[in-house]
C-alpha positions in Angstrom: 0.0 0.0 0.0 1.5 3.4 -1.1 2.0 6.3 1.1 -1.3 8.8 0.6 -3.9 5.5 1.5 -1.9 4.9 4.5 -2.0 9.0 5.5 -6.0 8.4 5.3 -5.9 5.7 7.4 -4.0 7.5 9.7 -6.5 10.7 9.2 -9.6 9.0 9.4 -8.8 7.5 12.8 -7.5 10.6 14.5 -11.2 12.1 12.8 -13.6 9.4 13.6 -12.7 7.9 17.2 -12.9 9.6 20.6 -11.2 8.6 24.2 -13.7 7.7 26.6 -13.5 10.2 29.9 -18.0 15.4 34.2 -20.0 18.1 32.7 -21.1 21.5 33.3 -20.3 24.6 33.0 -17.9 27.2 34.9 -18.9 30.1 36.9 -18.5 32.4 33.8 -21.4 30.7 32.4 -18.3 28.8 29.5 -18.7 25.1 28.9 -16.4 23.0 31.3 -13.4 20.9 28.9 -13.5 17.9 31.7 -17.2 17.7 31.9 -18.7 14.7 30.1 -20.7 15.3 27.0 -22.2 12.3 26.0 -22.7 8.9 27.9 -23.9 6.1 27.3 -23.4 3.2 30.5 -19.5 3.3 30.9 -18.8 5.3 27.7 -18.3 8.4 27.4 -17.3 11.6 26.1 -16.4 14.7 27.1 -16.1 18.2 26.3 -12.7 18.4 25.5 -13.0 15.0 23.4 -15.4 16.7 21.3 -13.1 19.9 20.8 -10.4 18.0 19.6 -12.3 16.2 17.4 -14.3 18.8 15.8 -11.0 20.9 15.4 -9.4 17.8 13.2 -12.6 17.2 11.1 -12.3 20.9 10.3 -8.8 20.6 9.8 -9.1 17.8 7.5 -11.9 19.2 5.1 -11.3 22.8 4.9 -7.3 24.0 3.9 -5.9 26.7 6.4 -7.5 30.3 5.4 -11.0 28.6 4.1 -13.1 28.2 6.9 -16.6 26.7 6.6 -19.1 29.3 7.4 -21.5 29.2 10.4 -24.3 27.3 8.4 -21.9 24.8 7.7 -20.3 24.6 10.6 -23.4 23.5 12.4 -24.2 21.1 9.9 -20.6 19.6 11.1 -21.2 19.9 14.9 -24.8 18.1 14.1 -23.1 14.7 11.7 -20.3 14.7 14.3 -22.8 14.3 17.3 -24.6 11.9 15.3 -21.7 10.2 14.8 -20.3 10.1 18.7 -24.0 8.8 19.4 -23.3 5.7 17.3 -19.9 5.0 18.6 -20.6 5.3 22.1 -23.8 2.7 21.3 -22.1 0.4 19.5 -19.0 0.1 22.1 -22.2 -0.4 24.9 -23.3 -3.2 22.7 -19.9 -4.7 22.4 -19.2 -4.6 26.3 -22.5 -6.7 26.9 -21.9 -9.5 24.1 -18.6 -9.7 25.5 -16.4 -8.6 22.1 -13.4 -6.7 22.9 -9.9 -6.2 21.1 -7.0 -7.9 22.9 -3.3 -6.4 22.7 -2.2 -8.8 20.3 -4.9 -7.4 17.3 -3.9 -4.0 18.4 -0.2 -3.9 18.4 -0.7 -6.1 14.9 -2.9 -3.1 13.9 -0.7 -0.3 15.0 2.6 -2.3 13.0 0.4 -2.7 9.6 -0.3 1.1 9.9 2.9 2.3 10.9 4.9 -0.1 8.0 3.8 2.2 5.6 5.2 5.3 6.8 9.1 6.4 6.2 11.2 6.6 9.7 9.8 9.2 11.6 6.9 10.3 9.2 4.3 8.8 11.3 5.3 10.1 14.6 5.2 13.7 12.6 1.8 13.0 11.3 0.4 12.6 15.3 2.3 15.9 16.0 1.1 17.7 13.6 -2.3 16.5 15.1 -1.4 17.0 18.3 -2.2 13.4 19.6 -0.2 11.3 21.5 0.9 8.1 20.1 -1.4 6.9 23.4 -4.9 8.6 22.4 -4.0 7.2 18.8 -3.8 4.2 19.8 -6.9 4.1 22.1 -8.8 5.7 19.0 -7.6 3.0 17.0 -8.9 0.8 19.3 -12.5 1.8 19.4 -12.6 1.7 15.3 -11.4 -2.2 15.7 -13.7 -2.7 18.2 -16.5 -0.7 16.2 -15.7 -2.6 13.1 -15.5 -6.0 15.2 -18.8 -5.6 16.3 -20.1 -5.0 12.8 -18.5 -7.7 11.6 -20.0 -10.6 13.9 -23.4 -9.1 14.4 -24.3 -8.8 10.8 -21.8 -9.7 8.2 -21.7 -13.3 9.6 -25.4 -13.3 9.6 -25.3 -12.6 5.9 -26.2 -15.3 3.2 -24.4 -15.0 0.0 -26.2 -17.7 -2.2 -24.9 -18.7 -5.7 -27.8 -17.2 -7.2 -25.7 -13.9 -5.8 -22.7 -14.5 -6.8 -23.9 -15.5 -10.5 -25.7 -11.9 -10.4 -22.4 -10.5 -9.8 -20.5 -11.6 -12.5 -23.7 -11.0 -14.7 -24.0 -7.5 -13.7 -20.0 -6.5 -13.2 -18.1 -9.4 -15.7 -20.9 -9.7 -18.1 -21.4 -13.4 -17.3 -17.8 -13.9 -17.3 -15.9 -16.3 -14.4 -12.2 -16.6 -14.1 -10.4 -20.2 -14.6 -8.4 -21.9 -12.5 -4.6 -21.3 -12.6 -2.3 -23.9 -14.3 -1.7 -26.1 -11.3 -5.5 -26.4 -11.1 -6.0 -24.6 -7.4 -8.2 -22.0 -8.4 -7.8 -18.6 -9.6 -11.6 -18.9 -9.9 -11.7 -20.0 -6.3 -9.7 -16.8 -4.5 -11.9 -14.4 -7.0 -15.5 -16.4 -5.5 -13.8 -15.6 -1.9 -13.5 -11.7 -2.5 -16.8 -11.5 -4.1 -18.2 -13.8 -1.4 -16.5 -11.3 0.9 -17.8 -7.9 -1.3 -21.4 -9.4 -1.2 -21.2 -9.8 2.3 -20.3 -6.6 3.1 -22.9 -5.2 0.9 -25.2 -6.8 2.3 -24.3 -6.0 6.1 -24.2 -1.9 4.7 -28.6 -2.4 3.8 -29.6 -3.5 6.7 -26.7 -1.7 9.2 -29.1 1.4 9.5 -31.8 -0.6 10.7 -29.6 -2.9 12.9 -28.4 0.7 14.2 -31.7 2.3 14.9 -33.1 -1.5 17.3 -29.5 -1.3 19.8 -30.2 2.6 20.0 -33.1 1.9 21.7 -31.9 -0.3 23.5 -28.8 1.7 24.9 -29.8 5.4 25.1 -27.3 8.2 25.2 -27.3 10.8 27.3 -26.8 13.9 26.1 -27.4 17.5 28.1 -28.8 19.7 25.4 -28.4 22.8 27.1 -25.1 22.3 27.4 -24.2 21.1 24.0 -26.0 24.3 22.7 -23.6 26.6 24.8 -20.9 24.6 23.7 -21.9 24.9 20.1 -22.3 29.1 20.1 -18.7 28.8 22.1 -17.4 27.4 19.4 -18.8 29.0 16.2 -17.5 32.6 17.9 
């Protein structure tokens, strides 16, 4: 994998995931940074979580000197607490069925990203965020554990039939199927796995929404609106 895919990875983590952390506000009336946010059982996130996040999704969409306006930028804080509603669901769900990611799938993580950066280059990329390689790593952790979850709860409930995979070399090969290599183990074969695999996915993606909306209601997040309004205007300026 080249260079700029692995600089997404990296970006998309440091976007997407949150370190779980009480909430309130100061006597000046500003927002509190250690108050909590969000919660949802154990998980949570606070004020500061949400800063720091917000600030890299900005950074990462809008170049320096071309800053969204304030339409916009509420239509960022909504999608991002959307967003931190899901997480901190899905990581409720994962700590009652038991699903967690032990160190070993996380260091093995952590190397696979960090193989594809020069000496150096990805310890400057978390600077330049200003994350330690510690909250990176915890993020990272909550996307494999997010992902994990996914995974188990609907992709392996997913039957691909053959009637699916013909459809998918009708509608993307014209008809067409690869033959086996010269030894006779199967070209054909490894293609069937990764459109077995694509299918499956696919399939997990139509019905994740509704999947998403029956565990919301049965983990409900917290959220203190007045708060997260105040927050909001302290932010925009």
């Amino acid at each position: 994998m080249g260079k700029r895919p692995a600089m997404y990875r990296l970006s998309w983590v440091l976007a997407l995931l949150v370190a779980a952390s009480v909430w309130g506000c100061t006597e000046d009336g500003k927002v509190k940074s250690s108050g909590v946010l969000l919660s949802c059982g154990q998980q949570e996130v606070t004020v500061d979580d949400y800063r720091q996040l917000f600030e890299m999704v900005v950074a990462e969409d809008f170049p320096p000197g071309k800053q969204p306006d304030r339409q916009l930028l509420r239509q960022i804080h909504l999608r991002l607490l959307q967003q931190l509603n899901d997480e901190l669901v899905i990581k409720a769900y994962a700590a009652d069925a038991g699903i967690t990611i032990g160190d070993k799938e996380l260091e093995q993580a952590v190397a696979k990203i960090k193989e594809d950066y020069p000496p150096g280059e990805f310890e400057r990329v978390l600077l330049e965020n200003a994350v330690s390689f510690k909250q990176w790593k915890e993020r990272l952790k909550t996307r494999l554990l997010m992902e994990k979850v996914i995974a188990r709860q609907l992709e392996a409930q997913v039957e691909i039939t053959p009637k699916d995979v013909a459809e998918y070399y009708r509608t993307y090969l014209k008809g067409r199927r690869p033959e086996s290599g010269k030894d006779g183990a199967g070209n054909g074969a490894k293609v069937d796995q990764r459109v077995i695999r694509h299918l499956r996915r696919q399939k997990a993606e139509a019905v994740y929404k509704q999947w998403l909306e029956h565990i919301h209601k049965r983990y409900p997040v917290k959220v203190d609106e007045k708060v997260w309004q105040r927050l909001i205007e302290e932010m925009n300026g």
